[in-house]
C-alpha positions as CSV (number, residue, x, y, z in Angstrom):
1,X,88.9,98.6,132.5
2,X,87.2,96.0,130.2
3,X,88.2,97.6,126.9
4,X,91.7,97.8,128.0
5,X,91.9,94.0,129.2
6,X,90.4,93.0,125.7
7,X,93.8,95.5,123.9
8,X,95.7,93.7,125.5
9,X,94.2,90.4,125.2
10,X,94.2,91.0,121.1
11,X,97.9,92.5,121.1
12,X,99.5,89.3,123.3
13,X,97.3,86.8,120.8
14,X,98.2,88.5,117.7
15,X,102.0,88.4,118.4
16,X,101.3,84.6,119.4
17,X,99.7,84.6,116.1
18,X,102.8,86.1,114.4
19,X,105.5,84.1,116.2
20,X,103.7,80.3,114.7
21,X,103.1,82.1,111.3
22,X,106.3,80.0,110.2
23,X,105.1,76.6,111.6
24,X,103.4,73.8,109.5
25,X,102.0,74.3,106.4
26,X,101.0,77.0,104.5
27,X,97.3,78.2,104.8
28,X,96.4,78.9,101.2
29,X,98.0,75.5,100.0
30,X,96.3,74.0,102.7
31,X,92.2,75.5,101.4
32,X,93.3,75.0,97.9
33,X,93.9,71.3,98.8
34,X,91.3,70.7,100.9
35,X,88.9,72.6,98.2
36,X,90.2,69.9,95.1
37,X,89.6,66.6,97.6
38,X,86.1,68.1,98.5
39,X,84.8,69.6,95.3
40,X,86.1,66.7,93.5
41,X,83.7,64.0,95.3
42,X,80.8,66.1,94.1
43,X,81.8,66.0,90.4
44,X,80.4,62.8,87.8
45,X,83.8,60.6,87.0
46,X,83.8,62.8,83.9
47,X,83.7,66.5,85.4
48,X,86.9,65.3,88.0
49,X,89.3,68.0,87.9
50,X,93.4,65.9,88.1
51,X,96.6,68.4,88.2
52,X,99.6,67.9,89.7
53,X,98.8,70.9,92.0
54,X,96.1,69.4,93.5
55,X,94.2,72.9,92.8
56,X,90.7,73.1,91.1
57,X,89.4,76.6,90.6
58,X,85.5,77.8,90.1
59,X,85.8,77.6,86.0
60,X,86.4,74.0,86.4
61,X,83.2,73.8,87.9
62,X,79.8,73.4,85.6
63,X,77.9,76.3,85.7
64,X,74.7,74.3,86.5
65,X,76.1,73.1,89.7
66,X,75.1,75.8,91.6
67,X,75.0,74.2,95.1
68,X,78.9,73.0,94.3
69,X,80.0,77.1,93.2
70,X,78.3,78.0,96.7
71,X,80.6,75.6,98.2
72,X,83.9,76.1,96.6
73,X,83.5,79.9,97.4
74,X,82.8,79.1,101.3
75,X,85.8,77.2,101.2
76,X,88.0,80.3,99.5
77,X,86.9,82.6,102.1
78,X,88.8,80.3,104.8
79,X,92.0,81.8,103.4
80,X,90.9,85.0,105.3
81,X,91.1,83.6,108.7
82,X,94.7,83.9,110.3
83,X,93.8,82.7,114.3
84,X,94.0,78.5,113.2
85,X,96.2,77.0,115.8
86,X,95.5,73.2,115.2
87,X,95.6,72.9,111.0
88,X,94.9,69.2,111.9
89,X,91.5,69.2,113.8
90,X,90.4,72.6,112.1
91,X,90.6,71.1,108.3
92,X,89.7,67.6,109.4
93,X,86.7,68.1,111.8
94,X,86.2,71.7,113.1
95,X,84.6,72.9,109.3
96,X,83.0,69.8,108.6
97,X,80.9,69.8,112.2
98,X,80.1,73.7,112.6
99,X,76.8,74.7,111.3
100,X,76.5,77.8,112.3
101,X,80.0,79.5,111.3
102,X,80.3,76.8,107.7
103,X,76.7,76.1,106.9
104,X,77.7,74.7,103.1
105,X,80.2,72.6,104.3
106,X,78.2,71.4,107.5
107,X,75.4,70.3,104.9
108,X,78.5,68.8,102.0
109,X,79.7,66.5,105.4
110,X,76.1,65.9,106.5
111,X,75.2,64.1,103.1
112,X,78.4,61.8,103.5
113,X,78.2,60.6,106.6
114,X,80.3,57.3,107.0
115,X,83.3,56.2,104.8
116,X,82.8,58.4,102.2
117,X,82.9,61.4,104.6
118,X,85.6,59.2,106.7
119,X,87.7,59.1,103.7
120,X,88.4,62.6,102.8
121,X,88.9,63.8,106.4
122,X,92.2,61.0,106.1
123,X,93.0,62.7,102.9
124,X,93.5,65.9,104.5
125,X,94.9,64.3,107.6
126,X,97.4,63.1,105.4
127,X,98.5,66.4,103.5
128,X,98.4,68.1,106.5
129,X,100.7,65.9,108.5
130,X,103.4,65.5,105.4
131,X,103.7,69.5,105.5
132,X,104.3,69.4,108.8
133,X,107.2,67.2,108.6
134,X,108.4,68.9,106.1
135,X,108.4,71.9,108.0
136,X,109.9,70.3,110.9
137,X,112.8,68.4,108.3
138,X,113.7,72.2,107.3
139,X,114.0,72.9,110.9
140,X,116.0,70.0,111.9
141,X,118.3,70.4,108.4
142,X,119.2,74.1,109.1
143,X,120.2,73.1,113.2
144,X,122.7,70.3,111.4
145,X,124.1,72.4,109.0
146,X,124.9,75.3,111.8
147,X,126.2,72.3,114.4
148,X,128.1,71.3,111.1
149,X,130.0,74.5,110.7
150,X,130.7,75.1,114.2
151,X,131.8,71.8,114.2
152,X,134.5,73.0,111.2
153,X,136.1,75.8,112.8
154,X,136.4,73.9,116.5
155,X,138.4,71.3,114.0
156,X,140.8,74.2,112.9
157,X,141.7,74.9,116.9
158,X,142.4,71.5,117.9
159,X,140.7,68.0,118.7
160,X,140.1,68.7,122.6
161,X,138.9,72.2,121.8
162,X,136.9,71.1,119.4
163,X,135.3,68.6,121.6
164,X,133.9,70.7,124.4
165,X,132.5,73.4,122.2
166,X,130.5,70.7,120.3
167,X,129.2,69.4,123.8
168,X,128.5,73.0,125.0
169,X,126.8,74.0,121.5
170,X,124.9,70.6,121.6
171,X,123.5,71.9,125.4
172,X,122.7,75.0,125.0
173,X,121.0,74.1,121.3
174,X,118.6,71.5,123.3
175,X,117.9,74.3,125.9
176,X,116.9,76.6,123.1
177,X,114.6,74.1,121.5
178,X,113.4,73.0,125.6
179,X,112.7,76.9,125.5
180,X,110.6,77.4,121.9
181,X,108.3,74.3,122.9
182,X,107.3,76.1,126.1
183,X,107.0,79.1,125.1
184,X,105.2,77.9,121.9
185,X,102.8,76.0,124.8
186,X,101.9,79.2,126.5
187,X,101.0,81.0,123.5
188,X,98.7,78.2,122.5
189,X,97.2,78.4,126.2
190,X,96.9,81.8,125.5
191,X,95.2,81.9,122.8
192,X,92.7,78.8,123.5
193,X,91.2,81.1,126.4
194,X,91.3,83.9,124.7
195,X,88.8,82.0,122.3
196,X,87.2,80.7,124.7
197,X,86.1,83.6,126.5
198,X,84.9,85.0,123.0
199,X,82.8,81.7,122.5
200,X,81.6,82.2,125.7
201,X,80.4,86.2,125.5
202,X,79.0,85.4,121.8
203,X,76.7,82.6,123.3
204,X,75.3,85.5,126.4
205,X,75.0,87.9,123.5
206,X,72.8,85.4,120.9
207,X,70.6,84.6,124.3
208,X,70.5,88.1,125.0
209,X,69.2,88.6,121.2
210,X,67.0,85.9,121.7
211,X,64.9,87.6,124.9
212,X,65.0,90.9,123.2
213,X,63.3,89.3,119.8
214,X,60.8,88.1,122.1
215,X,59.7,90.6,124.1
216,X,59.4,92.3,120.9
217,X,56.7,89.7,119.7
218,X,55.0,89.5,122.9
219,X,54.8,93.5,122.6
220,X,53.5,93.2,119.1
221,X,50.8,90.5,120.2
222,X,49.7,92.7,123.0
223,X,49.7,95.7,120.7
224,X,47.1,93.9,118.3
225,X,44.7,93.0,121.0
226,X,44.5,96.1,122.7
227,X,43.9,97.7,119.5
228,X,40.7,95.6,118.9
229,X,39.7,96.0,121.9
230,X,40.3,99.4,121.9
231,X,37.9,99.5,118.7
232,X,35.2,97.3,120.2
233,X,34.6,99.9,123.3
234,X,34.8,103.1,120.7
235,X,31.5,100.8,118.8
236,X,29.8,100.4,121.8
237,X,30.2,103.7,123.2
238,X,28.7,104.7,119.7
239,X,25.9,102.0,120.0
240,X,25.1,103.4,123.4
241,X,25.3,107.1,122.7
242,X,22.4,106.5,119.1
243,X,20.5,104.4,121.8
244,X,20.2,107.5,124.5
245,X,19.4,109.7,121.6
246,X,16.4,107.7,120.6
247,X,14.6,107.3,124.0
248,X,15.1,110.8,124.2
249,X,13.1,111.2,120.4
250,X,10.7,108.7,121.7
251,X,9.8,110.4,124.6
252,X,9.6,114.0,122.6
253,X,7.1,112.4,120.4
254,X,5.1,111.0,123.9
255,X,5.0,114.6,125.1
256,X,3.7,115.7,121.6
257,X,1.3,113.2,121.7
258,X,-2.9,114.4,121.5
259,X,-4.7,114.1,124.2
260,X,-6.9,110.8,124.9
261,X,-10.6,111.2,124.0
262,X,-13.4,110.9,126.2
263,X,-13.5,106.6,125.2
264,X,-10.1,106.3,126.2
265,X,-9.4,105.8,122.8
266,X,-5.6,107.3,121.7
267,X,-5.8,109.1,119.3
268,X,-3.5,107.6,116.7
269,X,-0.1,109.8,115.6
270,X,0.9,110.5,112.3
271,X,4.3,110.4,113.3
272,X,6.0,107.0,112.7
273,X,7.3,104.8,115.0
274,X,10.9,104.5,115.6
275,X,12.5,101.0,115.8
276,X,15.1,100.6,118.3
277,X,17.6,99.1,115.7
278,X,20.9,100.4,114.1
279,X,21.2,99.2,110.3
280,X,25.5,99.3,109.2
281,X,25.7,99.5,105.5
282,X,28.8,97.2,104.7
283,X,30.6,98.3,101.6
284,X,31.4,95.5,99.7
285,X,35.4,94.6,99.0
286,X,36.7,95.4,95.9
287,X,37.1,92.4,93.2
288,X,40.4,91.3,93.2
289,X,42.9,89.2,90.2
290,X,44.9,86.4,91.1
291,X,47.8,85.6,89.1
292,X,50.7,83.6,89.6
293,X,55.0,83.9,88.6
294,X,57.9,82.6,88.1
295,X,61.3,83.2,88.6
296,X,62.3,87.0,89.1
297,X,64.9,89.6,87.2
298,X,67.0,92.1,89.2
299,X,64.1,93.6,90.9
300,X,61.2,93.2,88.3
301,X,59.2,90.2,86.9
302,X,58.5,89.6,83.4
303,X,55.0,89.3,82.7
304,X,55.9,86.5,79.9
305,X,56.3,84.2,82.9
306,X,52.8,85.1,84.6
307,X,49.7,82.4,84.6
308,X,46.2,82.2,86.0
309,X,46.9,79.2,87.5
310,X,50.0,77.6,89.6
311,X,52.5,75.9,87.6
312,X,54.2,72.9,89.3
313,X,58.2,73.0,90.0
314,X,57.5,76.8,88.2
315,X,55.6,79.0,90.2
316,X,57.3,80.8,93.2
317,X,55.2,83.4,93.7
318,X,51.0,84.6,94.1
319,X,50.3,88.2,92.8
320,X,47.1,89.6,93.8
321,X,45.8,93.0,91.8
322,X,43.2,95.0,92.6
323,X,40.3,95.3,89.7
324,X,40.0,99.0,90.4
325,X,44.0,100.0,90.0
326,X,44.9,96.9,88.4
327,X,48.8,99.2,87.9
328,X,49.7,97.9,91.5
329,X,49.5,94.0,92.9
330,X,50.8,92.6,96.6
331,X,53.0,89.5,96.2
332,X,53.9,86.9,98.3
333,X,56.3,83.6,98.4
334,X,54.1,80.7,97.2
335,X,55.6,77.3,95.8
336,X,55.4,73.6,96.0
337,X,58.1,71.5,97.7
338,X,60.8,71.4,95.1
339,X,60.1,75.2,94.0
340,X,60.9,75.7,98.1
341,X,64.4,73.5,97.6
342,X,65.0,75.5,95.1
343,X,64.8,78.5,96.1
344,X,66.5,77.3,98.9
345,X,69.8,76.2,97.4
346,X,70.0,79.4,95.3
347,X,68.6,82.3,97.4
348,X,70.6,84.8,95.3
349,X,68.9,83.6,92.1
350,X,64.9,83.3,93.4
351,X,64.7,85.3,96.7
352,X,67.4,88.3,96.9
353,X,66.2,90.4,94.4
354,X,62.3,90.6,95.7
355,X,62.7,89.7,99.3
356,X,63.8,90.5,102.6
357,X,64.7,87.5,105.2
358,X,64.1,88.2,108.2
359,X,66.5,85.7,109.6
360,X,69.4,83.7,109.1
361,X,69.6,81.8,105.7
362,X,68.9,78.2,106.5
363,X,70.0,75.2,103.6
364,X,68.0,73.1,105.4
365,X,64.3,74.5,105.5
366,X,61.2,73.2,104.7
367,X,59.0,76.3,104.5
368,X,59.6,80.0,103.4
369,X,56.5,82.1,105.3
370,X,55.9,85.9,104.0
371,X,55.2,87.6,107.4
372,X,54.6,90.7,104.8
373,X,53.3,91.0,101.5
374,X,56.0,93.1,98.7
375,X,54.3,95.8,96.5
376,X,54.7,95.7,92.7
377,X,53.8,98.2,90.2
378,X,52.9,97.5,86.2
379,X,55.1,99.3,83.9
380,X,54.5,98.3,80.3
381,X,55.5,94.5,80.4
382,X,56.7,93.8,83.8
383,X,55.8,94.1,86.9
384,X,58.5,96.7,88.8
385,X,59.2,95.8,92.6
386,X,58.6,98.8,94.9
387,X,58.8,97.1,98.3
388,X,60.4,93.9,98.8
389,X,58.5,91.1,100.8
390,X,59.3,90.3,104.1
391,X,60.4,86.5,104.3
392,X,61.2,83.6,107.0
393,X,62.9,80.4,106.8
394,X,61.5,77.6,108.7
């Protein structure tokens, strides 16, 4: 019963969708503009991109601005979405104020609060409200020019014909218009609950994630200590069982023992005494190398880039090799504050080809943490990935 109330949900809103796709401006226009205002107030007064188009496109923009690219192709991909009912508030505050769904353009509006972000939102205001009554001029220019040639052939069949069709065209058009707002109200009812009950089962299913990621910690936490305890009773049990076994040798050699001679003096044993002690030979760990790198290739690290020591603003990662197979080394994430920015702003260029997040790409972190080490393997000068680490943004 569910899935069918959610078909028919989707059908009605996608034929509300289709009956506005001919009202107010035109939604590619619309990004492209919005895209040239916004991209243009991150350019030097050199670099500003002026057509008559009002377009800008990603050759215009340096190739060293990588933070700017990331944000002129979040923009582009708003051309994909066809459910906007209010171009207004969606352009002007709705992509500038959601982090979660526009994270880029949440953190472009974040570092210009004020005027400056104050400024461009008017700008799109503006362009949005000026296609709109355009739109709406069209409108009202194609009603006259129909009135108009009604008007024309009511002339040809006389003065007092004339005038009562005019009066009855000129009701029932303002009852047609009476009926297009209404029903262009309902559909926008419509659809504003039918995104609102979305909103609401999204937020029940990320709370639902949410448990289920921590039971699975708490699960993991709990698995770790009963394992140690688990190897802490099998010692003792071991302890215990050597222990039995030597009363049981110390009382063999009593039994052996000579008889005492007529002083009372025992006669001493031969056989040594046993010391109730346990000695555990520890084998020492292996010696291990520590080396540091750079930025990584498509899956690999050059070894031109490796150091004995960290580099400031260059190191991004810690290798450690073992001195006994010194063809495989562990890795983990390991930087400075700006390497972290870095990395960062450009996951695609310093984290993407070695690691694995483990949760949501965040602009705004202070910390990357390896919850688990990647494996590399040296083959002649570089230093091949086999397993990518595990990362998390904090």
């Amino acid at each position: 019963m569910k899935n069918i109330f959610l078909i028919i949900l989707l059908i009605i809103s996608n034929t509300g969708l289709k009956a506005q796709s001919n009202i107010g401006p035109d939604l590619n226009e619309t990004v492209d503009y919005v895209t040239y205002v916004c991209i243009n107030s991150t350019l030097s007064k050199n670099e500003k991109v002026t057509n008559e188009n009002k377009q800008i496109t990603i050759n215009d923009i340096p190739q060293s601005y990588t933070s700017t690219i990331d944000l002129f192709n979040e923009f582009q991909k708003l051309k994909k979405r066809s459910n906007i009912i209010d171009y207004s508030h969606f352009f002007s505050e709705e992509i500038f104020s959601d982090q979660k769904r526009f994270g880029k353009i949440y953190a472009f509006a974040d570092k210009r609060k004020g005027e400056e972000i104050l400024r461009l939102k008017t700008e799109i205001l503006n362009y949005i409200e000026d296609k709109e009554n355009v739109s709406d001029q069209e409108v009202i220019t194609s009603d006259t020019v129909d009135s108009d040639s009604m008007t024309s052939e009511n002339i040809v069949k006389g003065t007092e014909t004339a005038s009562d069709d005019t009066n009855d065209f000129g009701s029932q058009n303002r009852r047609n218009k009476n009926s297009s707002f209404f029903d262009l109200k309902f559909w926008v009812i419509l659809i504003g609950v039918f995104i609102l009950l979305i909103m609401i089962a999204l937020f029940f299913l990320t709370k639902k994630i949410f448990q289920i990621e921590d039971s699975l910690n708490h699960l993991k936490k709990v698995s770790k200590e009963s394992k140690s305890n688990t190897n802490q009773i099998d010692f003792n049990i071991n302890y215990n069982k050597l222990d039995d076994e030597i009363r049981k040798l110390k009382s063999q050699i009593r039994d052996l023992s000579p008889v005492q001679d007529y002083n009372n003096n025992s006669v001493k044993s031969d056989i040594p005494e046993i010391k109730n002690h346990i000695e555990l030979e520890v084998t020492p760990k292996k010696p291990q190398e520590v080396f540091y790198m750079a930025t990584p290739n498509d899956m690999f690290f050059d070894m031109r880039s490796q150091s004995s020591i960290p580099r400031p603003t260059q190191t991004l990662y810690k290798f450690t090799a073992d001195n006994m197979d010194k063809s495989k080394a562990t890795f983990v994430f390991d930087s400075d504050e700006i390497g972290i920015s870095e990395a960062v702003n450009a996951p695609h260029r310093y984290l993407d080809s070695v690691c694995e997040s483990q949760n949501a790409h965040n602009q705004n972190a202070k910390k990357i943490t390896t919850t688990k080490p990647g494996i590399a393997e040296k083959r002649n000068d570089r230093w091949v990935v086999i397993t990518k680490a595990k990362i998390k943004y904090e």
